[in-house]
C-alpha positions in Angstrom: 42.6 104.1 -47.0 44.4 106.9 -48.5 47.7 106.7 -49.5 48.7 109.6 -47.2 47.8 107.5 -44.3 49.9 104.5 -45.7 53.1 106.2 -46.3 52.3 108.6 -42.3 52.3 104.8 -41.1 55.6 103.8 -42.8 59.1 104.0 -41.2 61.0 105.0 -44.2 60.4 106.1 -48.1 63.4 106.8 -49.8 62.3 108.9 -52.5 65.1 110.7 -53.9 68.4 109.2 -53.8 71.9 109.5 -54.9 73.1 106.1 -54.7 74.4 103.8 -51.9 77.7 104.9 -50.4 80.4 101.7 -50.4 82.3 102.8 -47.3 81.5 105.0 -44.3 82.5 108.4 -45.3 83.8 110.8 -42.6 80.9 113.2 -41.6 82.4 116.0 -44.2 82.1 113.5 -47.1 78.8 112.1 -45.5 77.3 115.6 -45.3 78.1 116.0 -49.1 75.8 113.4 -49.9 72.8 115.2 -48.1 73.7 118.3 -49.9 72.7 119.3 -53.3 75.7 121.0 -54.3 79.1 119.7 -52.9 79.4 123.3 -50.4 80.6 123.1 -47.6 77.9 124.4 -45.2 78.2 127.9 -44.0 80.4 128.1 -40.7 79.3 126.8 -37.7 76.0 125.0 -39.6 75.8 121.8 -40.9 74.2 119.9 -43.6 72.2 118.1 -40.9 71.0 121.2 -40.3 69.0 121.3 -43.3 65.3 119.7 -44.2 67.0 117.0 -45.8 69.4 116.2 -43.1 66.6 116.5 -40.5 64.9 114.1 -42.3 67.5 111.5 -42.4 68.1 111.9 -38.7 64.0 111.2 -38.1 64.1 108.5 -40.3 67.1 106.9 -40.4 68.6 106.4 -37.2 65.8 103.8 -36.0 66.4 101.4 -38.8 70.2 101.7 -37.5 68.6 100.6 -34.1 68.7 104.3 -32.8 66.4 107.1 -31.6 64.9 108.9 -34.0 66.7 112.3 -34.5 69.9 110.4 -33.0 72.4 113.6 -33.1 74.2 113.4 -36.5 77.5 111.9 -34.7 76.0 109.1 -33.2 74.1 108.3 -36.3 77.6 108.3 -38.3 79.2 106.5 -35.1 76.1 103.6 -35.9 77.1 103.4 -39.5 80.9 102.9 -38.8 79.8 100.2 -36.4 77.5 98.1 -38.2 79.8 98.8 -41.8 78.7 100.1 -44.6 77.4 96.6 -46.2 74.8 95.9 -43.2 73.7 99.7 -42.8 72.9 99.9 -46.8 71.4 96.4 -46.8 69.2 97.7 -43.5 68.0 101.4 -45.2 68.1 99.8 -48.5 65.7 96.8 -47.5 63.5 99.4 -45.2 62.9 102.1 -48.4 62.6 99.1 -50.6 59.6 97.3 -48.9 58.1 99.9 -48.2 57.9 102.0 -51.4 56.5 98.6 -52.9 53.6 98.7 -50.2 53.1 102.4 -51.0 53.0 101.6 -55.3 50.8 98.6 -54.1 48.3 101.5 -52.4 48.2 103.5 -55.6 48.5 100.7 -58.2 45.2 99.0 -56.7 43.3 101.9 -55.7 42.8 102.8 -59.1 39.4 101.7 -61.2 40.8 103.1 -64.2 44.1 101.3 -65.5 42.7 98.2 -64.4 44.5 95.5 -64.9 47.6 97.1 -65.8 48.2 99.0 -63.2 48.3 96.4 -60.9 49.5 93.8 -62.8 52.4 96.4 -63.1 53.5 95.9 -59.1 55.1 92.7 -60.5 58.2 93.8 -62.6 58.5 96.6 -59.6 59.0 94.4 -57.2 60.9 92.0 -58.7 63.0 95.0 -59.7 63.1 96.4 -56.1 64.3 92.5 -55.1 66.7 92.2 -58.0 68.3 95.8 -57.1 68.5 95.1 -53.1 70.2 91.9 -54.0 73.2 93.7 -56.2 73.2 96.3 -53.8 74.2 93.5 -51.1 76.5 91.6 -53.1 78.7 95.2 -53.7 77.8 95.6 -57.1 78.2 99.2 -58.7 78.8 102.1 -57.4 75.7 104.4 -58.2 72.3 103.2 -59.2 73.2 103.7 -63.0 76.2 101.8 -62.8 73.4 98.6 -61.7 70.9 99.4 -63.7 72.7 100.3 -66.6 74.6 97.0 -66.7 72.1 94.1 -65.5 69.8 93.0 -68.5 67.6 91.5 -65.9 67.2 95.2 -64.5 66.7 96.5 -67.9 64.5 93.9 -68.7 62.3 93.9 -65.7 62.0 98.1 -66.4 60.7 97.6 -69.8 58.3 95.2 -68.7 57.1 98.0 -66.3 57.4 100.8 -68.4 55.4 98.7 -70.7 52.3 97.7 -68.6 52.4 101.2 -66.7 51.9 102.6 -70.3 49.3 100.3 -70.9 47.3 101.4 -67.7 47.9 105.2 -68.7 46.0 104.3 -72.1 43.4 102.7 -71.0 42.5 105.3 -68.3 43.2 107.9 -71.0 
């Protein structure tokens, strides 16, 4: 199956990210996050407004047990409900699984690499578990701060970087 299919089929990939926010922000401070810049958005528009921020209403809002494209209030209203701790465990947990499953796809649907490509999912998703469980436990407050800081986490990336390498060369 292609790996377009797999990640149409998935509920959330969290492919570019700023970090995990420790408390709920108002919807200015919020909107700052989905933004580039830190600019307010032009009068009477909204950061939600934008292709980011339509994508975080699609795709959020139903792992926060809402419709998808929830209107940006009641999306912020979910978040101040649940707290910040169970909303980031919830969107971290939903973009962590699943961009293991999508490395999974690539890492095994390719003959050349082989075995270190796929022996490679390991340290990623022990990685991905190791940085979802700091996340929950509070620690840091942007994804350098944990990675930077836990030797496990630095460990666990070096042991990627090094059998990712490895697959590179081999197919090279």
């Amino acid at each position: 199956m292609p790996a377009t299919q797999v990640l149409d089929a998935l509920p959330l990939v969290d492919d570019h990210c700023h970090g995990v926010v420790r408390d709920v922000p108002d919807r200015a401070a919020f909107e700052s996050h989905i933004n580039e810049g830190f600019d307010a958005p032009p009068e009477g528009a909204s950061h939600f407004d934008t292709p980011i921020g339509l994508a975080v209403r699609r795709w959020c809002p139903p792992v926060l047990d809402l419709e998808p494209h929830a209107p940006a209030d009641a999306y912020l209203a979910r978040r101040a409900e649940l707290g910040s701790q169970e909303a980031n465990r919830r969107l971290m947990a939903a973009a962590g699984a699943l961009g293991c499953i999508a490395y999974a796809q690539w890492s095994f649907a390719r003959p050349y690499g082989w075995p270190w490509l796929a022996l490679s999912l390991l340290p990623f998703a022990l990685w991905l578990a190791r940085y979802s469980m700091l996340v929950d436990a509070g620690s840091g407050e942007a994804p350098e701060d944990l990675i930077l800081h836990d030797r496990t986490l630095l460990a666990l990336g070096a042991v990627w970087l090094a059998l990712f390498a490895g697959g590179i060369y081999v197919a090279g």
